[in-house]
NUGU-319258 format. One record per residue: x, y, z of N, C-alpha, C in turn; residue in three letters. Coordinates in pm, whole numbers. Atoms other than C-alpha are relative to their C-alpha. Layout:
# residues N
{{X Y Z} {X Y Z} {X Y Z} 'ALA'}
...
END
This chain:
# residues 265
{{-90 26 -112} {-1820 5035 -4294} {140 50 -35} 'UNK'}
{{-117 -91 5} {-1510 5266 -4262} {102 -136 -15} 'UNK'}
{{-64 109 -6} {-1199 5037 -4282} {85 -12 90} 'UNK'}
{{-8 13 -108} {-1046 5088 -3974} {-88 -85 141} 'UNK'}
{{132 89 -51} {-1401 4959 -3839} {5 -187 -53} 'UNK'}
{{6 185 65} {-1381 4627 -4058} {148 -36 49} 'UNK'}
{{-124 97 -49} {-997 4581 -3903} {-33 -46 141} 'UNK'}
{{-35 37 -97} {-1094 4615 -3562} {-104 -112 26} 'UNK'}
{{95 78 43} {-1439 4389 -3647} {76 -128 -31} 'UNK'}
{{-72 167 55} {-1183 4085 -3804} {120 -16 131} 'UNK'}
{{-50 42 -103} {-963 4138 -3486} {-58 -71 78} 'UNK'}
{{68 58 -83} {-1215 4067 -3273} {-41 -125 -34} 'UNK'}
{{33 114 -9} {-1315 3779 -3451} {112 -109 -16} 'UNK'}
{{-53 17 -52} {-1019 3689 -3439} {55 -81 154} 'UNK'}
{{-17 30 -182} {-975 3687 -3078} {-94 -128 35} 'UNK'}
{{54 107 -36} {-1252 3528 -3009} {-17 -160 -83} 'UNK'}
{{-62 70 56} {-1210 3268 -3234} {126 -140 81} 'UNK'}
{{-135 46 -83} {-858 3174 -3043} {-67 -63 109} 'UNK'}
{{71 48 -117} {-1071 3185 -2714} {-99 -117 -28} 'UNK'}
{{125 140 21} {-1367 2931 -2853} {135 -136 -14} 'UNK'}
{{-90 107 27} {-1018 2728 -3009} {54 -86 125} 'UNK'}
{{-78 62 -120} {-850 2695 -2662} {-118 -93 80} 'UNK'}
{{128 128 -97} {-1153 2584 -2478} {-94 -72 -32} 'UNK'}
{{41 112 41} {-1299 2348 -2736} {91 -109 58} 'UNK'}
{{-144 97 -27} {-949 2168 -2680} {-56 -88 130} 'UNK'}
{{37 28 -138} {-1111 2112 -2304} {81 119 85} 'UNK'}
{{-83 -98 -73} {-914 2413 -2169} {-140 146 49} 'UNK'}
{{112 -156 -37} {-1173 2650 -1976} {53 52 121} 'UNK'}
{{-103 -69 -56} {-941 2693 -1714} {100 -49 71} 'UNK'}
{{-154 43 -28} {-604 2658 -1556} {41 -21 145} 'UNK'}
{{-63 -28 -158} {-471 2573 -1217} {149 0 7} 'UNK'}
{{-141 -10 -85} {-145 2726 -1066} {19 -42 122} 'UNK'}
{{-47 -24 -149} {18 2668 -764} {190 44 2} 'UNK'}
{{-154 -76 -13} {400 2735 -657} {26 -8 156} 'UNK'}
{{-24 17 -163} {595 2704 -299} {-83 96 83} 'UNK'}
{{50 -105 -31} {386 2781 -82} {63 96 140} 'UNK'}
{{-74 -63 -61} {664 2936 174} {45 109 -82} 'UNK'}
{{-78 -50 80} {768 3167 -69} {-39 186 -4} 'UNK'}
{{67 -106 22} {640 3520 70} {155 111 -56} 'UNK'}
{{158 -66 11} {602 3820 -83} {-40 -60 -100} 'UNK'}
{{-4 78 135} {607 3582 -377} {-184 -62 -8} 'UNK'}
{{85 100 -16} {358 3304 -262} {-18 -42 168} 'UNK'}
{{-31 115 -125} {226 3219 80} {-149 -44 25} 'UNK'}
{{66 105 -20} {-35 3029 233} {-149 117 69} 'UNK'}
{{108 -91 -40} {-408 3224 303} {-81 -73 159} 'UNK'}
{{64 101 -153} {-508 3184 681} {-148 -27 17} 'UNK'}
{{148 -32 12} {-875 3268 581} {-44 -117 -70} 'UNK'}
{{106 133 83} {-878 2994 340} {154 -103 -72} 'UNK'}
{{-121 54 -22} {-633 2706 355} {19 -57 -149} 'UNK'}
{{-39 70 114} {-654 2595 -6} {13 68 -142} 'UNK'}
{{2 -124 93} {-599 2935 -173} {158 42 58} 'UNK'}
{{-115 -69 -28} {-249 3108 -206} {-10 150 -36} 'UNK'}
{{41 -124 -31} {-205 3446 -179} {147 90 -41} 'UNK'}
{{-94 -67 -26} {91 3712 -265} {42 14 -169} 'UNK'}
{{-27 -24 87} {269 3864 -561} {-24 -74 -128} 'UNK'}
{{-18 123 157} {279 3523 -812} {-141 20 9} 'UNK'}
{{134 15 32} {-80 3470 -723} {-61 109 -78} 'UNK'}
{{78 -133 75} {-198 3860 -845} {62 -40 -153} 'UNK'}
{{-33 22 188} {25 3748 -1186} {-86 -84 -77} 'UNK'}
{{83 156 70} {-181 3452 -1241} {-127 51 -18} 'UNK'}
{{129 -43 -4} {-506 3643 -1188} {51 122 -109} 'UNK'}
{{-43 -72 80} {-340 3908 -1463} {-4 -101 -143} 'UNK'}
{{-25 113 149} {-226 3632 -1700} {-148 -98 -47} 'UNK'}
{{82 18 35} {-523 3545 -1706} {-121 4 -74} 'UNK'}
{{118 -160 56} {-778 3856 -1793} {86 -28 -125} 'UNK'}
{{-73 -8 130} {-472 3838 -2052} {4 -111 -97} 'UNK'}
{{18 89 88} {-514 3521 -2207} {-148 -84 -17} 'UNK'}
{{140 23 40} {-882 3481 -2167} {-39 -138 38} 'UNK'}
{{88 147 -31} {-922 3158 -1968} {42 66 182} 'UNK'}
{{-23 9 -162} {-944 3185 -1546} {144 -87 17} 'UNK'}
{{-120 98 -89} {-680 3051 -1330} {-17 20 162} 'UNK'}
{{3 25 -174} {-714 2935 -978} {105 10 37} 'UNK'}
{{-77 7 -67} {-444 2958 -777} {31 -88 135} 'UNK'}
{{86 144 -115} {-486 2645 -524} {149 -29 64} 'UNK'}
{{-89 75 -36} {-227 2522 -283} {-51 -115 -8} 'UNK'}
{{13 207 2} {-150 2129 -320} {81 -51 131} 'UNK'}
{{-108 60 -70} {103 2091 -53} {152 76 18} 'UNK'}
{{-102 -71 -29} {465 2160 -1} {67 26 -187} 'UNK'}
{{-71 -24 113} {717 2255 -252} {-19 -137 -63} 'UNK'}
{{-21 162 62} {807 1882 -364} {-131 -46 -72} 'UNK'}
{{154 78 88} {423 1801 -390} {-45 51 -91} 'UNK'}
{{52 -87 142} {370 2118 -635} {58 -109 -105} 'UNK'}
{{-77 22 153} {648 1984 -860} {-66 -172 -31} 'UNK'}
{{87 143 30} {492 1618 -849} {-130 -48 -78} 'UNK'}
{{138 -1 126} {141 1728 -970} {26 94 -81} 'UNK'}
{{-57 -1 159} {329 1938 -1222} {0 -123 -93} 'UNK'}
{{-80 134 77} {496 1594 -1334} {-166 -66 -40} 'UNK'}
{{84 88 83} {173 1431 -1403} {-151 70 -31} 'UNK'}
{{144 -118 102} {-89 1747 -1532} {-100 24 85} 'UNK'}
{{115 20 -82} {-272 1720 -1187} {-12 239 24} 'UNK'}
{{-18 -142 12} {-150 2112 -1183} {32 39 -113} 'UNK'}
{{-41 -60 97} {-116 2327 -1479} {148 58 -20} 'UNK'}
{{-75 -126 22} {77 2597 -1398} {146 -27 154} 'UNK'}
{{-85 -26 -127} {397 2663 -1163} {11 142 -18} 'UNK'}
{{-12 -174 -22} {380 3033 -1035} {149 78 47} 'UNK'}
{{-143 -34 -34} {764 3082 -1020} {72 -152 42} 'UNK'}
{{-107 115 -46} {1034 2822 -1021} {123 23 -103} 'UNK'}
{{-122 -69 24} {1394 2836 -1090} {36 -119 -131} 'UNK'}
{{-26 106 126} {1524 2676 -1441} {138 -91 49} 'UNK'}
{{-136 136 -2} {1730 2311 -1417} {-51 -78 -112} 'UNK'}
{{-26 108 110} {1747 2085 -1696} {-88 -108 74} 'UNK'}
{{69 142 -35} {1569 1790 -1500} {-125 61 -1} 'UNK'}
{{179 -15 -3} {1254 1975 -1478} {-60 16 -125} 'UNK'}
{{17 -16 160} {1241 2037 -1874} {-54 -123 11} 'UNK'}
{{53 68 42} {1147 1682 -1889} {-144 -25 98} 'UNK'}
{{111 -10 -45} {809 1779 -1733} {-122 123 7} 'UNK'}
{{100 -149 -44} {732 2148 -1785} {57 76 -110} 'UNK'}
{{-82 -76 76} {766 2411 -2042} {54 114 99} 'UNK'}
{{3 -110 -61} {938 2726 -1953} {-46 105 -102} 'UNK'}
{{83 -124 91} {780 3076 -2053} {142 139 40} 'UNK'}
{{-92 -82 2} {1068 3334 -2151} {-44 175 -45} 'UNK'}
{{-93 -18 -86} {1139 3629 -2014} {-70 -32 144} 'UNK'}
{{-11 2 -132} {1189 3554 -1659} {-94 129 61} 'UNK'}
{{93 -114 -80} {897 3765 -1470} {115 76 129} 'UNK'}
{{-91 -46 -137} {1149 3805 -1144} {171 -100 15} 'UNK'}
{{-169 59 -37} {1534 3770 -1005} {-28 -42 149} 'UNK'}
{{39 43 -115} {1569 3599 -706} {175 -27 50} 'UNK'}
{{-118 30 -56} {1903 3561 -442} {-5 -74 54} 'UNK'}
{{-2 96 -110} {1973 3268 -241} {112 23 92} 'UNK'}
{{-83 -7 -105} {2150 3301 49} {36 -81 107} 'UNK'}
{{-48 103 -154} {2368 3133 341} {-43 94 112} 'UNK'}
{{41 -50 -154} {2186 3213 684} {96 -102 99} 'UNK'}
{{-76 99 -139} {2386 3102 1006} {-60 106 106} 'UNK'}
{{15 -69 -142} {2327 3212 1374} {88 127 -23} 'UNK'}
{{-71 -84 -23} {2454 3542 1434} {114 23 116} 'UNK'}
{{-98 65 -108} {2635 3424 1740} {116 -76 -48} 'UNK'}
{{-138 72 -30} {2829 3206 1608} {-38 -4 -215} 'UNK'}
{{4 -17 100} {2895 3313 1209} {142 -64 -67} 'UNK'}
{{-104 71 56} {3171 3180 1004} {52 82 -154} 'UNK'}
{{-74 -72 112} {3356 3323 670} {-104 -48 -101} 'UNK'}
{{41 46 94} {3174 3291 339} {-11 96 -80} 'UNK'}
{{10 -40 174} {3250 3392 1} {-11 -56 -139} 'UNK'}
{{28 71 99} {3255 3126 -225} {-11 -138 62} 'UNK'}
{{82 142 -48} {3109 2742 -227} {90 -61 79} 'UNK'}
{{-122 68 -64} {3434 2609 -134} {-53 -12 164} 'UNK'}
{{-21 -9 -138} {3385 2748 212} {-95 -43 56} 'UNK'}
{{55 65 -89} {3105 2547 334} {-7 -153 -13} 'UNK'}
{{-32 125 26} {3259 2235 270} {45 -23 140} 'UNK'}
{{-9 66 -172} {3309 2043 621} {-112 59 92} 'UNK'}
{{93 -49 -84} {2995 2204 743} {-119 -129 -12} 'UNK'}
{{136 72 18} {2651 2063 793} {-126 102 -7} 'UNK'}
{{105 -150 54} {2392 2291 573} {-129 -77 20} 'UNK'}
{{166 25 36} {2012 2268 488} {-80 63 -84} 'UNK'}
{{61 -77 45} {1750 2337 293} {-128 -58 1} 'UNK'}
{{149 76 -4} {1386 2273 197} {21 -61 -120} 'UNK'}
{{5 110 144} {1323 1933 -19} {-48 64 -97} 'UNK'}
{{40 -74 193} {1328 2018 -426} {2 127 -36} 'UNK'}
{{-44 -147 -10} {1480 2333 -347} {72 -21 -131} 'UNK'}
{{-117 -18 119} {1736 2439 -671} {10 112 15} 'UNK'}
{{-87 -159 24} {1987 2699 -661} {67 53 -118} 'UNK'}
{{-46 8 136} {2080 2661 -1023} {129 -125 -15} 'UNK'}
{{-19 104 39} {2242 2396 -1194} {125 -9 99} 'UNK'}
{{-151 -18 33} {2589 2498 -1163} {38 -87 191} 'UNK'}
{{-14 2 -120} {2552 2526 -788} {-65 -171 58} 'UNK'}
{{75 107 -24} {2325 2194 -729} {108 -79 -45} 'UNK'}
{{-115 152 25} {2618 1953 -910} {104 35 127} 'UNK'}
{{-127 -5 -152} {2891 2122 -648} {-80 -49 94} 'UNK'}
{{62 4 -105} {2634 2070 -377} {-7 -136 45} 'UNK'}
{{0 129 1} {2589 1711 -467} {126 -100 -12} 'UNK'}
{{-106 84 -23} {2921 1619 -526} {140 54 138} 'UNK'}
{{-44 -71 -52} {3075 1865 -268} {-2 20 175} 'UNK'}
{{54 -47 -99} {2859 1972 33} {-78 -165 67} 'UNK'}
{{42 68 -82} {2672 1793 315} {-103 74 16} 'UNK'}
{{119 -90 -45} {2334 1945 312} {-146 -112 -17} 'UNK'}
{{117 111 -19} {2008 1802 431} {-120 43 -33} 'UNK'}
{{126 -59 18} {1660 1867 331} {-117 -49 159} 'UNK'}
{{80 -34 -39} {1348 1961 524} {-118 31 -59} 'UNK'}
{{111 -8 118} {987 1972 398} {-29 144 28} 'UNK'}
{{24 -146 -22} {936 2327 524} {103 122 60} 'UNK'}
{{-70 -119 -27} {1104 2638 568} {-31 75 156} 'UNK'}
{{-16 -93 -77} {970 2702 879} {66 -85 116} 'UNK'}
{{-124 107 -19} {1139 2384 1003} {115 41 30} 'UNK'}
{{-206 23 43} {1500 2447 851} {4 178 90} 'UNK'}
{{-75 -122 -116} {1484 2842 1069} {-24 -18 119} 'UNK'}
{{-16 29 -170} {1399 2686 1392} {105 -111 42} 'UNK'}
{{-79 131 -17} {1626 2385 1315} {169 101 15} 'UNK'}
{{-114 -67 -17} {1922 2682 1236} {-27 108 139} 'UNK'}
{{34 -81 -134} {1791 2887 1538} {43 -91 139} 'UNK'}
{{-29 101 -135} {1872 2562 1773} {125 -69 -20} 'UNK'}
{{-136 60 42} {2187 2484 1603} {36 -123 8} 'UNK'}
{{2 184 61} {2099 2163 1431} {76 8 -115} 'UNK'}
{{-42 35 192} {2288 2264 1124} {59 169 18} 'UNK'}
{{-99 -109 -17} {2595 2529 1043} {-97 78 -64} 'UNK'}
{{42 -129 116} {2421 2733 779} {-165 -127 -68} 'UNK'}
{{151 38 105} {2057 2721 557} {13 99 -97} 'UNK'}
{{-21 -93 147} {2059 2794 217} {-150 2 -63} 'UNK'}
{{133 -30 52} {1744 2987 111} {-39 124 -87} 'UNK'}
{{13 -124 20} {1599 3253 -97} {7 152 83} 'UNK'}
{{-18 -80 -106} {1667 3599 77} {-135 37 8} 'UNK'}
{{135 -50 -89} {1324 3754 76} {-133 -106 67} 'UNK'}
{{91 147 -104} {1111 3452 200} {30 -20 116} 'UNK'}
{{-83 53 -128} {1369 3377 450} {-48 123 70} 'UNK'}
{{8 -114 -90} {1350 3733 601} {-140 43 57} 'UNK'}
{{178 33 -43} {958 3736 592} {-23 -95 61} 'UNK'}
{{43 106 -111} {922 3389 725} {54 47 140} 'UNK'}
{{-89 -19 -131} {1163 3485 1031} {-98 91 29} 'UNK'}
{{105 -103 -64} {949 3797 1091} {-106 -93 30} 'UNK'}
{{113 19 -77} {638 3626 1110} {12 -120 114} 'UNK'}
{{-14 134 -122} {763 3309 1323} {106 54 146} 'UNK'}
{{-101 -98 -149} {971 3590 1569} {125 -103 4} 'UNK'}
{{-82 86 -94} {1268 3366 1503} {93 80 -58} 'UNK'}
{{-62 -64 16} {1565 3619 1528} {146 -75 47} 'UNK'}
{{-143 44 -13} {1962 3618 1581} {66 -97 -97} 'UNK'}
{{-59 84 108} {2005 3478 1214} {56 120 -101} 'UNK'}
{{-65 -134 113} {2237 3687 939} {11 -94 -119} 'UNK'}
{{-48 78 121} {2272 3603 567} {144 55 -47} 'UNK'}
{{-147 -19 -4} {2661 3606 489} {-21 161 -144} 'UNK'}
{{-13 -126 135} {2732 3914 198} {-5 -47 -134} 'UNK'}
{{42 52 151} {2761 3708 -122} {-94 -130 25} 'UNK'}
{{101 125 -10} {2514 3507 -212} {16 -126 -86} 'UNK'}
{{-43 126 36} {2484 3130 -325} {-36 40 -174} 'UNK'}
{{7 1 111} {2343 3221 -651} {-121 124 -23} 'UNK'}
{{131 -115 76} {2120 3510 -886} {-35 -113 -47} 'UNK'}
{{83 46 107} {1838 3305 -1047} {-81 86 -22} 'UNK'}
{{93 -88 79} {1562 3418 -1242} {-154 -103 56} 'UNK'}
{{146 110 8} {1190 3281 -1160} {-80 22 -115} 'UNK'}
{{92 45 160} {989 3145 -1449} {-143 -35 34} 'UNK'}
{{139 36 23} {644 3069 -1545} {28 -165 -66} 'UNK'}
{{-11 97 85} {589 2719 -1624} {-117 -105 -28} 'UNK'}
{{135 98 0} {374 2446 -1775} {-13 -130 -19} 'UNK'}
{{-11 158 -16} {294 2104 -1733} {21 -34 -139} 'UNK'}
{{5 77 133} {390 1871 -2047} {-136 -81 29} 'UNK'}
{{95 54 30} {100 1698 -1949} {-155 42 50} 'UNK'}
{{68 -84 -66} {-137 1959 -1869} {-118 9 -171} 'UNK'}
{{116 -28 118} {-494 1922 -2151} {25 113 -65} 'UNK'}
{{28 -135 48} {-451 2289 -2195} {146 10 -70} 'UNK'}
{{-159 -42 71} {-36 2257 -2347} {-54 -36 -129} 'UNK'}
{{38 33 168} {-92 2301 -2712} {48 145 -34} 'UNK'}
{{-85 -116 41} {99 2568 -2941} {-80 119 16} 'UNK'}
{{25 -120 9} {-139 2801 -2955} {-51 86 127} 'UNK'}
{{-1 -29 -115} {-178 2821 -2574} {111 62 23} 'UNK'}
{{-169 -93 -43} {204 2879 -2502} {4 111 -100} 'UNK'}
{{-29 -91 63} {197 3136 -2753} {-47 99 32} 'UNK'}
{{46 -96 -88} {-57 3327 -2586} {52 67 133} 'UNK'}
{{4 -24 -117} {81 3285 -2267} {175 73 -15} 'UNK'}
{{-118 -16 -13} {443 3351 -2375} {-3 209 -95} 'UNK'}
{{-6 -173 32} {321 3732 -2545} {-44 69 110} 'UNK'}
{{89 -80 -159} {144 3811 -2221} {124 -9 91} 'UNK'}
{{-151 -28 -88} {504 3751 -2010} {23 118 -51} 'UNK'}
{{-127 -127 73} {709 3976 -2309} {-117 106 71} 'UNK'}
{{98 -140 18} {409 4225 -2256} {14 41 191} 'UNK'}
{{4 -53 -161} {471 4218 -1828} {132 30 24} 'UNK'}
{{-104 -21 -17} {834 4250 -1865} {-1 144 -51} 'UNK'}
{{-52 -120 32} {806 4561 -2109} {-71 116 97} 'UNK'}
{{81 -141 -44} {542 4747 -1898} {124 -12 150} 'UNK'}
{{-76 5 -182} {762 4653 -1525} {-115 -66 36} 'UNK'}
{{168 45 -105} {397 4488 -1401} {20 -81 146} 'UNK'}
{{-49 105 -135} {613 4286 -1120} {16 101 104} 'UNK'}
{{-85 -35 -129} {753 4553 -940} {-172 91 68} 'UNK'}
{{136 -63 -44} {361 4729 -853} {-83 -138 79} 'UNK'}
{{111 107 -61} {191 4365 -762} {176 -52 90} 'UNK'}
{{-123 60 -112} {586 4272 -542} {-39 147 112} 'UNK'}
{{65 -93 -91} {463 4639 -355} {-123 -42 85} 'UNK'}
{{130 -2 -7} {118 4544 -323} {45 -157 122} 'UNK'}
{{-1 121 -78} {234 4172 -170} {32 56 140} 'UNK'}
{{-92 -30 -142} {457 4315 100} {-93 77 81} 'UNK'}
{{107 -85 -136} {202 4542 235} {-107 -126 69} 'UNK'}
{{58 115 -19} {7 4230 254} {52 -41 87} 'UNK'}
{{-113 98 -28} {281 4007 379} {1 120 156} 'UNK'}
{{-31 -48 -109} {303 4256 662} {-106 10 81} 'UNK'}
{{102 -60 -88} {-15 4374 779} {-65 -149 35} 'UNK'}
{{42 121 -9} {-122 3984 775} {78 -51 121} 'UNK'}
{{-66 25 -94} {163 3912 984} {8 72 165} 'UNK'}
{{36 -121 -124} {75 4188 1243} {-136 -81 49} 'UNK'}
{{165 38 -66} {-325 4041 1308} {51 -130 84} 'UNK'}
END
């Protein structure tokens, strides 16, 4: 046996090895979910109501082949209810969510950041108002969807600052700013602009700067059977390895054609 032959022979056993390790543990496979308003990201499958569908989902079906255990991709509910069966291991995985310090005590995060994300102030286009920094929507009455986060910084001004109300859905808070129940809605920009397309609800603008750049993360339950070091380790070389190839910006193509032609039938 050549010795190139006997390295790639002790890799493999190796490998598999790792794979028998993880799913003795009880780990044979993983469930994600993630907002499910969140197109081209994440949205909701009309064919089959307890499957999600769109860019995060194709990562999860990637990260998967790549770490050698399945992953479902299952809606549970709204945003709030994902992060809830995060909190107690009923879900594994979150398929994008934005880093705050309060959710650390329930989830790891997996570094680097797969995607950037903008949040933005939407108001009526009729009746628009100035906005460049937080200051200026102080005396208003905003919105957003419950267990939303715009990053830390922004969430303490918001709370000690602003007047903003939550909503369990996003498609809610653009018919609620479409009827001018509320000055402004603060939401991610590409969700927002996709939801509006498919619900025809027009005559809304997002101001020029936005509320905040975050980054969306991969994350995992602290109390998820399958968290154990040599899981996150797998799962955290399979990110570095989608950041160095670009693998987001070919499956964020692939959503939108989706995200459109779905919205057309």
């Amino acid at each position: 046996m050549t010795l190139l032959l006997r390295l790639q022979t002790a890799l493999a056993l190796v490998l598999c090895t790792g794979f028998a390790s993880v799913q003795a543990q009880g780990c044979s496979q993983l469930v994600a979910s993630g907002n499910p308003e969140y197109p081209p990201f994440l949205w909701r499958d009309a064919q089959d109501e307890n499957r999600l569908l769109g860019a995060n989902a194709e990562l999860m079906q990637w990260l998967g082949r790549e770490i050698g255990i399945p992953i479902e991709v299952r809606y549970v509910g709204s945003w709030a209810r994902v992060q809830e069966e995060v909190r107690h291991g009923r879900v594994d995985l979150i398929a994008g969510a934005f880093f705050t310090v309060p959710r650390l005590e329930y989830m790891d995060y997996f570094y680097p950041a797969f995607q950037a994300a903008r949040s933005m102030v939407w108001m009526r286009a009729d009746q628009p108002f100035a906005y460049k920094a937080w200051k200026d929507l102080k005396g208003k009455q905003g919105l957003t969807v419950i267990n939303n986060s715009f990053g830390e910084e922004f969430d303490r001004f918001a709370k000690a600052e602003l007047a903003i109300h939550t909503v369990p859905t996003l498609d809610q808070a653009l018919r609620m700013l479409k009827a001018g129940r509320t000055d402004y809605l603060i939401y991610e920009e590409n969700p927002a602009l996709a939801f509006a397309a498919k619900l025809g609800v027009t005559g809304l603008a997002a101001a020029s700067t936005p509320v905040s750049n975050e980054n969306l993360y991969l994350t995992l339950s602290h109390k998820s059977p399958c968290n154990n070091g040599e899981l996150r380790g797998r799962i955290a070389k399979a990110m570095a390895k989608l950041g160095k190839e670009g693998g987001m910006r070919k499956l964020l193509d692939n959503a939108l054609r989706d995200w459109r032609r779905q919205s057309q039938e």
